[in-house]
N, C-alpha and C positions, 0 to 999 in steps of 0.2 A: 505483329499482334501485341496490344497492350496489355501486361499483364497485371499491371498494376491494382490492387486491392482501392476497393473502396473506402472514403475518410469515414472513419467514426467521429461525430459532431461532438465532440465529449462537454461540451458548453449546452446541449441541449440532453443528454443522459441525467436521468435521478440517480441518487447520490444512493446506495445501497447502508445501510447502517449496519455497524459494527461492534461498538458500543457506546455507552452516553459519550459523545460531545467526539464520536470517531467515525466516520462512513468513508466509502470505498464505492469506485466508478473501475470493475477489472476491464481489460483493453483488451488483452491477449493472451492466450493459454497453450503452450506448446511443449511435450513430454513434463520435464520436470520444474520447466520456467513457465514468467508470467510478468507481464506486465498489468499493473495497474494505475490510478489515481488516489491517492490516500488523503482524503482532508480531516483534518484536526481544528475542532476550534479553540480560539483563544484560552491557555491558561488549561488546559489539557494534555496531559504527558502521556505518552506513550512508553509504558513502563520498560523496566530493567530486561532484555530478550537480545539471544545467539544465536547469529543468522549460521544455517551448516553448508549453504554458497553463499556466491560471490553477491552482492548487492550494489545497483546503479540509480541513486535518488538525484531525480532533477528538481530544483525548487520552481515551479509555476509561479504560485502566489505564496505573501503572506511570510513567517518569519518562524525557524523553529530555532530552539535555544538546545543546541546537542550535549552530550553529558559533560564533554570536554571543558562547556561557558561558551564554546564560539560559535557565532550566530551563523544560520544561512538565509539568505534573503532570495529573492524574485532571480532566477538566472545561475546560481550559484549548482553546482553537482560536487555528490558528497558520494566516494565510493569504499565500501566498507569489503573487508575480504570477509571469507568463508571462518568461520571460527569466531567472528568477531561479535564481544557481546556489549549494548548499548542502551540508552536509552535519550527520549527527549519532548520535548516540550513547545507547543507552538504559543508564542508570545507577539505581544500585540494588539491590534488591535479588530483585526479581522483570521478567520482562517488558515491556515494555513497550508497549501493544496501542493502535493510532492508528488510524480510519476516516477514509479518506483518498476525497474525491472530486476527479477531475481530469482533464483531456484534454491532448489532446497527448501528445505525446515527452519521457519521460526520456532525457537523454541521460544518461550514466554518461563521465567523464574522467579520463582518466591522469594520471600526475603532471605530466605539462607543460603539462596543461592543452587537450590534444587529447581529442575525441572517440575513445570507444573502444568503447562498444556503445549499446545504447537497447534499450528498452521504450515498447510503446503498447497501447492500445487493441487491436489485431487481435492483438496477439503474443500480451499474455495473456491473451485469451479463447480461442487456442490451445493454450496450453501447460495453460490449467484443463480444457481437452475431453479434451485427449491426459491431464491426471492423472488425470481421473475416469474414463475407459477403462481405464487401466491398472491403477489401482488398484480398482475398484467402487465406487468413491464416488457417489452420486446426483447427477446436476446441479441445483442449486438458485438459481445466480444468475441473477437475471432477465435475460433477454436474452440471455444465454448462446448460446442454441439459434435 
């Protein structure tokens, strides 16, 4: 018996929005991990935030500029441990599109370096149910439901 799972077409999925010039395509939702697809457009950073696991970013498309100065391009994976806090930036001149698997808590920090909101696991497989209601969007990431 084949038990293999059906492909999600992720080239023909709507891009969920996140905030100006940030949306998100989630793939997969499993206890306290997730994968997803994060696109940034050009010249849009992805502010100062401390991932509380481990993080697996594959670069698809397009070019982000990491806090460090060094660039990731098209094929490049960038893995960040638990505790680690970053930030970055897609430069270029299209997109920048990252398949991001991880668990835990983003936290997201203000400029002094406090906590000021988060994202997890439960938040955004809420906020993907409540888009795809509102919108009509079919639900297609697994685990989702």
């Amino acid at each position: 018996m084949d038990l293999t799972s059906s492909p999600i077409h992720t080239d023909e999925q709507p891009w969920m929005p996140l905030s100006p010039g940030i949306s998100a395509r989630p793939l997969w939702f499993g206890g306290e991990a997730r994968t997803l697809q994060l696109r940034v457009d050009p010249g849009v950073s992805v502010g100062r935030h401390r991932h509380t696991g481990a993080v697996h970013a594959f670069n698809v498309r397009g070019f982000r500029e990491l806090g460090s100065g060094e660039i990731a391009g098209p094929g490049d994976y960038v893995y960040e441990p638990a505790g680690n806090a970053d930030c970055w930036r897609a430069v270029g001149e299209e997109p920048c599109v990252v398949q991001i698997t991880l668990s835990g808590r983003v936290v997201y920090l203000a400029e002094d370096g406090s906590d000021e909101s988060f994202t997890d696991t439960a938040k955004l497989r809420e906020q993907y149910l409540n888009w795809c209601r509102s919108t009509g969007n079919k639900v297609t990431a697994v685990g989702a439901l």
